[in-house]
N, C-alpha and C positions, 0 to 999 in steps of 0.2 A: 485574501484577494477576491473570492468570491464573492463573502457576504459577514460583514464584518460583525453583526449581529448574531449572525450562526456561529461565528468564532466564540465571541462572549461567551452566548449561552451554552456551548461546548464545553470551553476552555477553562474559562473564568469561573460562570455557574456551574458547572460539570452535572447539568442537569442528567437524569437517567436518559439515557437514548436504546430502544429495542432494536438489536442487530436486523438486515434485515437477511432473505434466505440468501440472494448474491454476494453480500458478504461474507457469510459461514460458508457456504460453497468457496468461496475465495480464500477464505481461513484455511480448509480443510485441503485445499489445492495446494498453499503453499507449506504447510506442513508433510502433503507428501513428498512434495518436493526436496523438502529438506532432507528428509528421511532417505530419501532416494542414494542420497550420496552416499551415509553411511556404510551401505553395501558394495563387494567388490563389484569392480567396473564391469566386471562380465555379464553379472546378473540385473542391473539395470537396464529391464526391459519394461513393453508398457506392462506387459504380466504381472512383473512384480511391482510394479506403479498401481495396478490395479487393486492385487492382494491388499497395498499397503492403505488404497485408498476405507476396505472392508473393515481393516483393523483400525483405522484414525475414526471411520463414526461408530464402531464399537464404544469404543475409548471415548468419545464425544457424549454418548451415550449415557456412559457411568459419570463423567468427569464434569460434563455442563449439558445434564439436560431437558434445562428452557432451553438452550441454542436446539437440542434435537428435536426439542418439538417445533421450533420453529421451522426445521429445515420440513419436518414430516406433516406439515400443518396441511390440510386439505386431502391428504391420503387415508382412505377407509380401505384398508386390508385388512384383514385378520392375521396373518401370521405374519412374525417380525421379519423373515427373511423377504417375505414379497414389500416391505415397509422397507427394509436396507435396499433393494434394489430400485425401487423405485427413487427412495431420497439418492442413491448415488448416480443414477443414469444419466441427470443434469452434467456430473461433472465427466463422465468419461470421455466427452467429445474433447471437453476442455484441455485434460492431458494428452489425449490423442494428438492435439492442434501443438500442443509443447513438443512431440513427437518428430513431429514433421519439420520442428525449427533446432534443433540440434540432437546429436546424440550425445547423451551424458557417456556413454563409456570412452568418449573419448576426452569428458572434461574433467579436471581432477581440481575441485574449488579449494580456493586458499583461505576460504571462511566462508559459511552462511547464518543466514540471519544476524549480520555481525552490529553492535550496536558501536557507533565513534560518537565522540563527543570534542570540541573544543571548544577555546574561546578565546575570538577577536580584538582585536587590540584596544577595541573601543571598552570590553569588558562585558562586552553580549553572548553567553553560550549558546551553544550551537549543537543538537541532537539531534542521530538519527537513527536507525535502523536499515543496513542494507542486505537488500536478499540474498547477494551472492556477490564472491569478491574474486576475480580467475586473474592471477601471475604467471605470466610466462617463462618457460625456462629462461628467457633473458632481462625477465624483468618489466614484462612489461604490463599494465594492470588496467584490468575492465571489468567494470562494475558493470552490474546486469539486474533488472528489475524484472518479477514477473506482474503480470495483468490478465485479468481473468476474463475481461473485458475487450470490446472492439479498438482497434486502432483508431487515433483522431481524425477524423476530417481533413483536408486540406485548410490550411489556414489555423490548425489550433495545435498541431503539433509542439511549435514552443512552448504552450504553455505545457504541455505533457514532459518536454525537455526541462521545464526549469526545475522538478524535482531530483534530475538526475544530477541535475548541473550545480542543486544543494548539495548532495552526496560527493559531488567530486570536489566541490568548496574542501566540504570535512577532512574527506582522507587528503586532499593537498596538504593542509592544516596542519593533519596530524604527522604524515608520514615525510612531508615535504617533496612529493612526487606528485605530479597530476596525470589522473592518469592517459592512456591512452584512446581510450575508448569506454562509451556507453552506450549500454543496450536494453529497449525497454521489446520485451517481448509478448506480444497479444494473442493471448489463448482462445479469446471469441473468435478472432477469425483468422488464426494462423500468420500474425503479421510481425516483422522485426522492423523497426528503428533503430540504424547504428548512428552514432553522433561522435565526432575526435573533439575536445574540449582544445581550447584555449587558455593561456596565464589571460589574455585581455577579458575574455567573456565571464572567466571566473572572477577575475574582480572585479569586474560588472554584476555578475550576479551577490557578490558579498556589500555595492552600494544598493543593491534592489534591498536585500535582507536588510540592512541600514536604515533604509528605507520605510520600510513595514515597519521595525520595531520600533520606530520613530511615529509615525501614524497610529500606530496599538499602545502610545505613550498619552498619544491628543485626545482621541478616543474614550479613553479612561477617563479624561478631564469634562469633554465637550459631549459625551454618548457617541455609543458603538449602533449606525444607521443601519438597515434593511436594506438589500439592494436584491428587488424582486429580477428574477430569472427562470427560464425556463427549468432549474433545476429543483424548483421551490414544492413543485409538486411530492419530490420526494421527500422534506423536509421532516424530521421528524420535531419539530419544536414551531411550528403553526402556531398554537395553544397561545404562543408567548409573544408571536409574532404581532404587530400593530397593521400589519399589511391584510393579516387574513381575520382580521379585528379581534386581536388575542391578546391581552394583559403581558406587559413585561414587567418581570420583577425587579425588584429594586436594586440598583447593583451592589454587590457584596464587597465587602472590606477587602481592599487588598494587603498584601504581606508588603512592607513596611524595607 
């Protein structure tokens, strides 16, 4: 929906893309996160958010790291602990800002990082990845996304909504419940959007999805266009792009 060309050359070409640091920051956020829960509820403080934060870019460290250097790119310290503390001090605020939007000891999640999958009648699969999945003692189910990132503007919220509103497609799909609530929570600046889904708005959003994979059918046939935006700057595939006078390559064979 953004930029149909960036999807290609993503998706299709799976050209290399270099993370950038707000991402592995964001990586590393929601990995504590997750961790977070595995400890009893008493001890899910930002303290041990914090310990856990010391131990994930250890571990990032040994595990991936080009990402550590990317995160430490521009710091000349000599000793590695002034070199941890500085690549971590971006994100403390970040958790702190998770902080102040609920306490985990009182949330007990019925899955995270859970991945659903299904597929639409029309014969379209349908995948996703959700952060976190809380059931009520009665049953009742809210999906929760974190964002490491500022809250949208007035005016561009739905589009911030219509990923949640794929995840509730899914688990309606899967589980045949919708749930009752979605919640995208912003760590940049300590901000919650709650949202109650609809059967109308989710089958709205399942002809939008109809929709796309219909348009990423033409596309295929007719070329996938550039659509310049403010967000172009970040772009890591310029090189390829026709807009910033960059060669695209040829498109690759698709599977059959």
């Amino acid at each position: 929906m953004t930029c149909p060309l960036l999807y290609r050359l993503r998706v299709i070409d799976k050209l290399p893309e270099r993370p950038s640091a707000a991402a592995l920051r964001g990586t590393l956020v929601h990995s504590v996160l997750e961790e977070l829960f595995t400890v009893p509820a008493a001890q899910r403080t930002a303290d041990t958010a914090r310990t856990l934060t010391a131990e994930h870019w250890d571990r990032m460290r040994v595990e991936a790291p080009e990402d550590a250097e990317i995160l430490a790119e521009g710091i000349n310290l000599a000793e590695p602990t002034d070199i941890a503390n500085a690549v971590i001090a971006p994100i403390r605020p970040l958790l702190e800002a998770y902080f102040t939007l609920e306490d985990p000891r009182q949330v007990e999640p019925h899955a995270r990082e859970m991945g659903v999958s299904t597929e639409l009648p029309s014969g379209l699969s349908l995948r996703g990845y959700i952060d976190r999945v809380d059931i009520s003692p009665t049953g009742l189910v809210r999906l929760v996304d974190y964002k490491t990132g500022r809250s949208p503007g007035a005016g561009f919220e739905a589009k911030a909504l219509f990923q949640m509103r794929f995840y509730a497609l899914l688990w309606w799909r899967t589980a045949d419940q919708i749930p009752a609530r979605l919640e995208l929570l912003y760590f940049g600046d300590g901000q919650r959007i709650s949202y109650e889904p609809t059967e109308d708005e989710l089958r709205a959003t399942e002809r939008k999805i109809m929709a796309l994979s219909d348009a990423i059918a033409r596309a295929a046939t007719h070329g996938f266009t550039a659509t310049p935006s403010a967000l172009c700057s970040w772009c890591s595939f310029q090189d390829a792009c026709p807009e910033f006078g960059g060669h695209t390559p040829p498109m690759p064979a698709l599977p059959q």
